[in-house]
C-alpha positions as CSV (number, residue, x, y, z in Angstrom):
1,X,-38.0,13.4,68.2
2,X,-34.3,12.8,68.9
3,X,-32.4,15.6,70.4
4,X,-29.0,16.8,69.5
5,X,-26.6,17.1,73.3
6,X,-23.5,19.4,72.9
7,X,-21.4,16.6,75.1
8,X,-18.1,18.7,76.6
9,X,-15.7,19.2,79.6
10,X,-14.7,22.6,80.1
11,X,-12.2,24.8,82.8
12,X,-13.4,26.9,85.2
13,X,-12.3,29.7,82.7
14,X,-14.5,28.3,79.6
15,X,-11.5,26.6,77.9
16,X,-12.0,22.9,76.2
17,X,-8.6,22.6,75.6
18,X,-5.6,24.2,76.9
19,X,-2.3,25.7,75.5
20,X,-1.4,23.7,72.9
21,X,-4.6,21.1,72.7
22,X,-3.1,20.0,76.2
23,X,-6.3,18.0,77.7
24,X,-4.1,16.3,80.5
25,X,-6.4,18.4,83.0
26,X,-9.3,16.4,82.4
27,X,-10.5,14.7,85.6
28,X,-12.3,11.6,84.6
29,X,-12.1,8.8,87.0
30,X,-13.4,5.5,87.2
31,X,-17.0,6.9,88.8
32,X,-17.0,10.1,86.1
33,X,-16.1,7.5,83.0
34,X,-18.9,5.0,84.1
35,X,-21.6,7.8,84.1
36,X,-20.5,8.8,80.5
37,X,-20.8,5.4,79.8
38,X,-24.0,4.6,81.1
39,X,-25.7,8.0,79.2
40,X,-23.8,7.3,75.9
41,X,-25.1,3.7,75.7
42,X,-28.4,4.8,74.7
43,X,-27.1,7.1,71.9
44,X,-28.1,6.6,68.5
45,X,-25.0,8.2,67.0
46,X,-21.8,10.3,67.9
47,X,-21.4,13.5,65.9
48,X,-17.9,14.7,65.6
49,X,-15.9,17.6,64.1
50,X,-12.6,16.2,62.3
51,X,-10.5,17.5,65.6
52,X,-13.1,15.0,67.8
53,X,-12.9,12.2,65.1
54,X,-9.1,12.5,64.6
55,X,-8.5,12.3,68.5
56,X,-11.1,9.5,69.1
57,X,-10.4,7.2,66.6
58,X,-6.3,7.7,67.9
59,X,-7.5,6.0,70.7
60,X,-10.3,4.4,71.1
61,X,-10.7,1.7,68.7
62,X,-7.9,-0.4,70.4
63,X,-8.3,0.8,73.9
64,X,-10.3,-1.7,75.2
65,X,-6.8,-4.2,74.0
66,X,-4.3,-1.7,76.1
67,X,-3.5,-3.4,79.9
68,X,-3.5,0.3,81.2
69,X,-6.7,1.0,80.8
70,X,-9.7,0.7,83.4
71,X,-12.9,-1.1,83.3
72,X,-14.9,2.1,82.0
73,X,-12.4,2.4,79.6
74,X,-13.0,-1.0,78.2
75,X,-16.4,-0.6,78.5
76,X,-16.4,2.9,76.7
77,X,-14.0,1.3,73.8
78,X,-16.7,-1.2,72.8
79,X,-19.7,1.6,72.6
80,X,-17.2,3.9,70.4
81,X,-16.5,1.5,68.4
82,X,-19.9,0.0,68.1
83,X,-22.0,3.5,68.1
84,X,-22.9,5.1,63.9
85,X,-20.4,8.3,63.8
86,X,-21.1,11.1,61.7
87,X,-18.6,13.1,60.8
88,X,-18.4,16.4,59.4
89,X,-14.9,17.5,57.9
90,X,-14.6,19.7,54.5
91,X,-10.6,18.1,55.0
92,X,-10.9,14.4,55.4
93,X,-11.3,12.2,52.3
94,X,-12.6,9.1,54.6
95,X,-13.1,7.7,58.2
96,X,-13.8,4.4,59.3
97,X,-14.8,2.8,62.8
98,X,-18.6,3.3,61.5
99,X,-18.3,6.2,60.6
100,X,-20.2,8.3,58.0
101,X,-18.2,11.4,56.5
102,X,-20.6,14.8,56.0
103,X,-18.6,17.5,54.2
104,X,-20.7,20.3,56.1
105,X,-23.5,21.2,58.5
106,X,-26.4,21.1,56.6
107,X,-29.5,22.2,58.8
108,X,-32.5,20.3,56.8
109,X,-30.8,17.4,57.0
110,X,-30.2,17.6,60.7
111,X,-33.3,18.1,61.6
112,X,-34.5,14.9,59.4
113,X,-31.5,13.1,61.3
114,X,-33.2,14.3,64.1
115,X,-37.0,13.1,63.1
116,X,-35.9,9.5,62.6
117,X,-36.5,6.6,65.1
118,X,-33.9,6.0,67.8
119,X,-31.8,7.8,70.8
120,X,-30.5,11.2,71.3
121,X,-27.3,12.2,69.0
122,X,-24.9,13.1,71.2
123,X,-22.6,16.0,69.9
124,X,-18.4,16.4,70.5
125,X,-16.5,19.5,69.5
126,X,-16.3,22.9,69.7
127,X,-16.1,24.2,66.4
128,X,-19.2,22.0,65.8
129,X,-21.5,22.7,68.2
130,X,-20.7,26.5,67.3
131,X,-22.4,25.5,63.8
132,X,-25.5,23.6,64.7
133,X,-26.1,26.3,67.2
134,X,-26.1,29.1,65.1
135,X,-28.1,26.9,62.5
136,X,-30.7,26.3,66.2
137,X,-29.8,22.5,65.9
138,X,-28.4,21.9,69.6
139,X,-31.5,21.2,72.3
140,X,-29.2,20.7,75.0
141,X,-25.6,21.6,76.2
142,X,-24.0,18.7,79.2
143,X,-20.7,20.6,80.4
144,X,-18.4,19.2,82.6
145,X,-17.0,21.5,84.3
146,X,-13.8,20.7,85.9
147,X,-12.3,22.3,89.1
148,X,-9.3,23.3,87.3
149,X,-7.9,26.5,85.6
150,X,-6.2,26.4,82.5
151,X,-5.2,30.5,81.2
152,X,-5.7,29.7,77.5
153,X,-6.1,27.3,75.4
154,X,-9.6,26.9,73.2
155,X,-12.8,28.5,74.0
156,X,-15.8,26.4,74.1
157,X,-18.0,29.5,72.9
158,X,-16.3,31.9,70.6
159,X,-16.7,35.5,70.4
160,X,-20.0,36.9,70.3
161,X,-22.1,34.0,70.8
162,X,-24.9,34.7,72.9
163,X,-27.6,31.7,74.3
164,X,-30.2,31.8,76.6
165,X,-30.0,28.6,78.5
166,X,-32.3,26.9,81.4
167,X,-30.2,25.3,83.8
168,X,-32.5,22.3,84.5
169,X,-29.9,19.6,86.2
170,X,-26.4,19.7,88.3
171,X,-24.7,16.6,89.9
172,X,-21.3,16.5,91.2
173,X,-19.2,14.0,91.0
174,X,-16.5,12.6,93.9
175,X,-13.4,14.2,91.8
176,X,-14.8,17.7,92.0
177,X,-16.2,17.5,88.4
178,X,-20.1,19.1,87.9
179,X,-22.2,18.0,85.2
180,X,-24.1,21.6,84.6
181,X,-27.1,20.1,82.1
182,X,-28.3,23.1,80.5
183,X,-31.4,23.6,77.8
């Protein structure tokens, strides 16, 4: 069965995002972008909250075109653009980039998402991963933890959540950056 990976960089003090959706704090090298690269390859799809979609598809689709951008960047351009997205939004009325709109979280149909042939779905956005975890649809959490603090922003975890996760995997990565892979 496919699993469902909360996929997400975070501060030091839990934030996502900081004041004002500022993610210019993010530390992904060349070394940091080839590792997501080489995990998100074997994804069968990217599931996105609006916020994630809006902010990806800004970007992405032409990356691989724009002279500043690295080989990993390339690289990643092509597997965005290539990879099924499924978006869930209540607000858009349609995406594109292979993309599928989904007006809500619906749990049942997760979990047949989940039962079909293929890789792991790999999850983006806070407000998202709140919903299929309180629905008990996210088998594992990848945080990047970057050596950084922001003082506000956006909370991966809102108030009153409460998991009980297995820490089964760290690396750390030359720019200070820790994968903590959690289950």
């Amino acid at each position: 069965m496919r699993k469902v990976i909360v996929w997400m960089s975070i501060s030091l003090d839990g934030f996502f995002e900081g004041p004002g959706g500022n993610l210019s704090w993010h530390r992904v090298d060349d070394e940091l972008h080839q590792h997501f690269n080489d995990e998100l390859r074997g994804m069968s799809a990217f599931l996105h909250g609006r916020r994630t979609y809006e902010l990806m598809a800004d970007f992405w689709p032409t990356a691989d075109r724009d002279p500043a951008s690295t080989a990993p960047m390339r690289e990643y351009a092509g597997i965005w653009r290539d990879m099924p997205k499924i978006v869930y939004s209540r607000s858009l009325d349609r995406v594109a980039w292979n993309s599928t709109l989904v007006p809500e979280v619906v749990p049942e149909q997760v979990r047949a998402l989940k039962e079909q042939p293929g890789g792991d779905l790999t999850l983006g956005g806070a407000e998202l991963a709140a919903a299929f975890a309180r629905h008990g649809l996210v088998d594992e959490w990848r945080l990047y933890l970057h050596p950084v603090v922001v003082g506000g922003g956006r909370s991966l975890f809102p108030a009153g959540t409460t998991l009980d996760l297995e820490l089964t995997e760290t690396r750390r990565f030359g720019n200070g950056v820790t994968l903590l892979h959690y289950r």
